[in-house]
C-alpha positions as CSV (number, residue, x, y, z in Angstrom):
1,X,0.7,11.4,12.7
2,X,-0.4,8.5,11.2
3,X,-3.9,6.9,11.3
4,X,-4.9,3.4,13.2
5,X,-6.3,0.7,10.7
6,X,-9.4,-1.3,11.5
7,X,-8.0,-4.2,11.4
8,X,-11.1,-6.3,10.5
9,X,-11.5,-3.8,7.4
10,X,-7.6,-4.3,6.6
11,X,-8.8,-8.2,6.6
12,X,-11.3,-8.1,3.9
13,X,-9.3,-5.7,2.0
14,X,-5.9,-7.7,1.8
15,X,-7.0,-9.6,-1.4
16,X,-7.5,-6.1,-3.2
17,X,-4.5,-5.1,-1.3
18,X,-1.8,-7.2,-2.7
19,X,-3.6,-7.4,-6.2
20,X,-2.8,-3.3,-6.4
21,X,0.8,-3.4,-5.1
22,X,1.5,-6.2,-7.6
23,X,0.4,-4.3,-10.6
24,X,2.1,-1.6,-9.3
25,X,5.3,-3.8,-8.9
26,X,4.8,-5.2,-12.3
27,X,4.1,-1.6,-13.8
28,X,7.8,-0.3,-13.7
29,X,11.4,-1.7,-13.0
30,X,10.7,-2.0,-9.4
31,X,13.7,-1.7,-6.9
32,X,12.0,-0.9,-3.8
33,X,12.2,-4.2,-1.6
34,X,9.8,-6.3,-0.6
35,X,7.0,-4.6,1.8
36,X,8.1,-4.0,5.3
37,X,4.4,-2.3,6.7
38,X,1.2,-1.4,5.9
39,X,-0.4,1.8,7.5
40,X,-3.5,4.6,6.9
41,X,-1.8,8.1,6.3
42,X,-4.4,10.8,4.9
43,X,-7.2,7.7,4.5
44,X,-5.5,5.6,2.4
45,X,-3.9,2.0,3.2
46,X,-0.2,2.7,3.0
47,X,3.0,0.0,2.0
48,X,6.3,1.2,2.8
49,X,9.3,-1.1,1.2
50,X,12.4,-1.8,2.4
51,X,13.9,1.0,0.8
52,X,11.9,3.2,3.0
53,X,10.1,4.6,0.6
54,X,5.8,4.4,0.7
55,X,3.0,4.5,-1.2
56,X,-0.8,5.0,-0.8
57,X,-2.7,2.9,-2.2
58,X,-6.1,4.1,-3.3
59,X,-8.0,1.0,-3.4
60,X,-11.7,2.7,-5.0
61,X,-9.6,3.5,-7.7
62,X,-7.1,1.4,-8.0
63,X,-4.6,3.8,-8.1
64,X,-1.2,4.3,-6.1
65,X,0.7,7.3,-5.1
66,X,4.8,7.9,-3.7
67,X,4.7,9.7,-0.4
Protein backbone atom coordinates (compact mmCIF):
# COMPACT_ATOMS: atom_id res chain seq x y z
CA UNK A 1 0.00 0.00 0.00
CA UNK A 2 1.58 2.95 -0.66
CA UNK A 3 2.24 5.96 1.68
CA UNK A 4 0.46 9.65 1.52
CA UNK A 5 3.00 12.51 0.93
CA UNK A 6 2.88 15.69 3.02
CA UNK A 7 2.50 17.70 0.47
CA UNK A 8 4.05 20.89 2.00
CA UNK A 9 7.22 18.58 2.72
CA UNK A 10 7.05 17.32 -1.08
CA UNK A 11 7.09 21.36 -1.73
CA UNK A 12 10.38 22.17 -0.17
CA UNK A 13 11.85 19.07 -1.38
CA UNK A 14 11.10 19.40 -5.21
CA UNK A 15 14.34 21.34 -5.90
CA UNK A 16 16.43 18.35 -4.41
CA UNK A 17 13.85 16.23 -6.07
CA UNK A 18 14.41 16.95 -9.67
CA UNK A 19 18.27 17.64 -9.06
CA UNK A 20 18.51 13.63 -8.06
CA UNK A 21 16.30 12.29 -10.85
CA UNK A 22 18.42 14.34 -13.29
CA UNK A 23 21.69 12.89 -12.26
CA UNK A 24 20.17 9.74 -12.27
CA UNK A 25 18.89 10.43 -15.93
CA UNK A 26 22.21 11.69 -16.93
CA UNK A 27 24.07 8.69 -15.08
CA UNK A 28 23.09 5.95 -17.76
CA UNK A 29 21.50 5.65 -21.25
CA UNK A 30 18.13 6.46 -19.89
CA UNK A 31 15.02 5.00 -21.70
CA UNK A 32 12.42 5.18 -19.20
CA UNK A 33 10.07 8.17 -20.23
CA UNK A 34 9.57 11.19 -18.75
CA UNK A 35 8.07 11.04 -15.10
CA UNK A 36 4.47 10.17 -14.90
CA UNK A 37 4.10 10.36 -10.64
CA UNK A 38 5.68 10.92 -7.65
CA UNK A 39 4.75 8.82 -4.46
CA UNK A 40 6.23 7.57 -0.69
CA UNK A 41 6.61 3.71 -0.82
CA UNK A 42 8.79 2.27 2.23
CA UNK A 43 9.63 6.30 3.28
CA UNK A 44 11.16 7.23 0.31
CA UNK A 45 9.78 9.88 -2.43
CA UNK A 46 9.10 7.64 -5.35
CA UNK A 47 9.13 8.67 -9.53
CA UNK A 48 7.63 6.18 -11.72
CA UNK A 49 8.30 6.83 -15.70
CA UNK A 50 6.26 6.20 -18.37
CA UNK A 51 7.63 3.01 -18.85
CA UNK A 52 6.10 1.98 -15.62
CA UNK A 53 8.94 1.35 -14.07
CA UNK A 54 9.97 3.36 -10.43
CA UNK A 55 12.46 4.36 -8.40
CA UNK A 56 13.09 5.60 -4.82
CA UNK A 57 14.74 8.26 -4.41
CA UNK A 58 16.75 8.56 -1.17
CA UNK A 59 17.09 12.21 -0.89
CA UNK A 60 19.66 12.14 2.64
CA UNK A 61 21.79 10.32 0.49
CA UNK A 62 21.37 11.21 -2.62
CA UNK A 63 20.96 7.96 -3.80
CA UNK A 64 18.24 6.05 -6.07
CA UNK A 65 16.95 2.60 -6.16
CA UNK A 66 14.60 0.41 -9.04
CA UNK A 67 11.55 -0.96 -7.47
Amino acid sequence: MKNTLDLDLLARLIPQLVALAKKHWSSCDWQEGAPTEVFADDGFICIRYASGRWWHYDLRSEEHTSE
